[in-house]
C-alpha positions in Angstrom: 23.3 -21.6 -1.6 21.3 -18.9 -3.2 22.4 -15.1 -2.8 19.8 -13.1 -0.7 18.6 -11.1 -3.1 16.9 -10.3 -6.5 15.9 -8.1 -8.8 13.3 -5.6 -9.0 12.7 -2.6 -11.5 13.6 -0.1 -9.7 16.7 -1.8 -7.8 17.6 -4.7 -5.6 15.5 -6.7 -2.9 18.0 -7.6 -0.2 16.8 -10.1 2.6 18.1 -9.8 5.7 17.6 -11.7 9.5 18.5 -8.0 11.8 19.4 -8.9 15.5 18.9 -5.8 17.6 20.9 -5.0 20.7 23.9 -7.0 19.5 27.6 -6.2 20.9 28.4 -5.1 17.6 27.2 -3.5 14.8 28.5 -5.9 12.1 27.4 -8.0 8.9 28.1 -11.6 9.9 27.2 -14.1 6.9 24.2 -15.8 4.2 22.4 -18.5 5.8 18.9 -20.3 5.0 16.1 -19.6 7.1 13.1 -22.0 8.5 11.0 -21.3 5.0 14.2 -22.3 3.1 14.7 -18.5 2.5 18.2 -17.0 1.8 19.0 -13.9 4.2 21.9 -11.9 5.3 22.6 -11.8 8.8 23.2 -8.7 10.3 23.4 -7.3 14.1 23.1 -4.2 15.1 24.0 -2.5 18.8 21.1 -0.3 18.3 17.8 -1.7 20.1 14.7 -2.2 18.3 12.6 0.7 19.9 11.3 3.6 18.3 12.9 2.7 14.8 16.4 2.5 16.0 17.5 -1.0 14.8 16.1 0.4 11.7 17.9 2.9 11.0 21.5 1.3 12.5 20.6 -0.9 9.4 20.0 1.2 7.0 23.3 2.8 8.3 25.5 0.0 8.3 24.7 -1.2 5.1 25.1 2.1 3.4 28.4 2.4 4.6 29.0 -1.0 3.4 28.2 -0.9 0.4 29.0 2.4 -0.2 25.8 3.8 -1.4 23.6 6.6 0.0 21.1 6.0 3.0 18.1 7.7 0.6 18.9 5.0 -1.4 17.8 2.2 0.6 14.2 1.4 2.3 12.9 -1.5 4.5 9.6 -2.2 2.1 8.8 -5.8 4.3 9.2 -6.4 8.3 9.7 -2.5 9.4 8.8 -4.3 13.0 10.3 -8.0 12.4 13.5 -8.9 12.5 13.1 -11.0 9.0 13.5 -7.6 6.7 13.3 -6.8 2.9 15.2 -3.9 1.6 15.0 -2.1 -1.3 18.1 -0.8 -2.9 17.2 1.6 -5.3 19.5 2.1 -8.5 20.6 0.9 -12.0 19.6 -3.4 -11.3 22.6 -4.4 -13.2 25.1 -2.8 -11.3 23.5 -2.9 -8.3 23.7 -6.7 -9.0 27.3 -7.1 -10.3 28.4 -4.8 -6.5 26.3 -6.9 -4.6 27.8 -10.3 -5.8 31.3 -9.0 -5.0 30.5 -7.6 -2.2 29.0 -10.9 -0.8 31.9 -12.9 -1.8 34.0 -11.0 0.4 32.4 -11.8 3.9 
């Protein structure tokens, strides 16, 4: 299986399937979508009104990751659940955390 994301100049491109209004906020795994896409599934308790789901996101996977929430931007699907993020940082390293932190869910 390919990792959900690549690399862009200015950081990383994470892909991720966001379930809103979830019992938990909590990343759950990498599966392949309908289009044969990669994505990280994550739900959120937050419900997806007014930005909300958004920003749990954003939140969550700051944390997670352990980089700042200025850091990272939803540049595809700000109203769809299928979502591309934009971590913003040095590519490499962003890459090298990324891969360990995937291997560990």
């Amino acid at each position: 299986m390919t990792l959900p994301f690549r690399q862009r100049g200015d950081g990383i491109l994470l892909d991720i399937r966001l379930t809103p209004n979830a019992a938990h906020n909590r990343i759950e795994d990498i599966f392949v979508d309908g289009n044969g896409h990669s994505r990280l599934r994550v739900k959120v308790t937050a419900i997806a009104e007014k930005g909300k789901a958004n920003n749990a996101l954003v939140k969550l996977l700051s944390k997670s990751i352990k980089c700042g929430r200025g850091n990272i931007d939803i540049v595809i699907g700000e109203f769809d659940r299928n979502k591309t993020l934009l971590i913003k940082g040095d590519t490499p390293a962003l890459e090298k955390e990324l891969k360990s932190w995937l291997r560990k869910l």
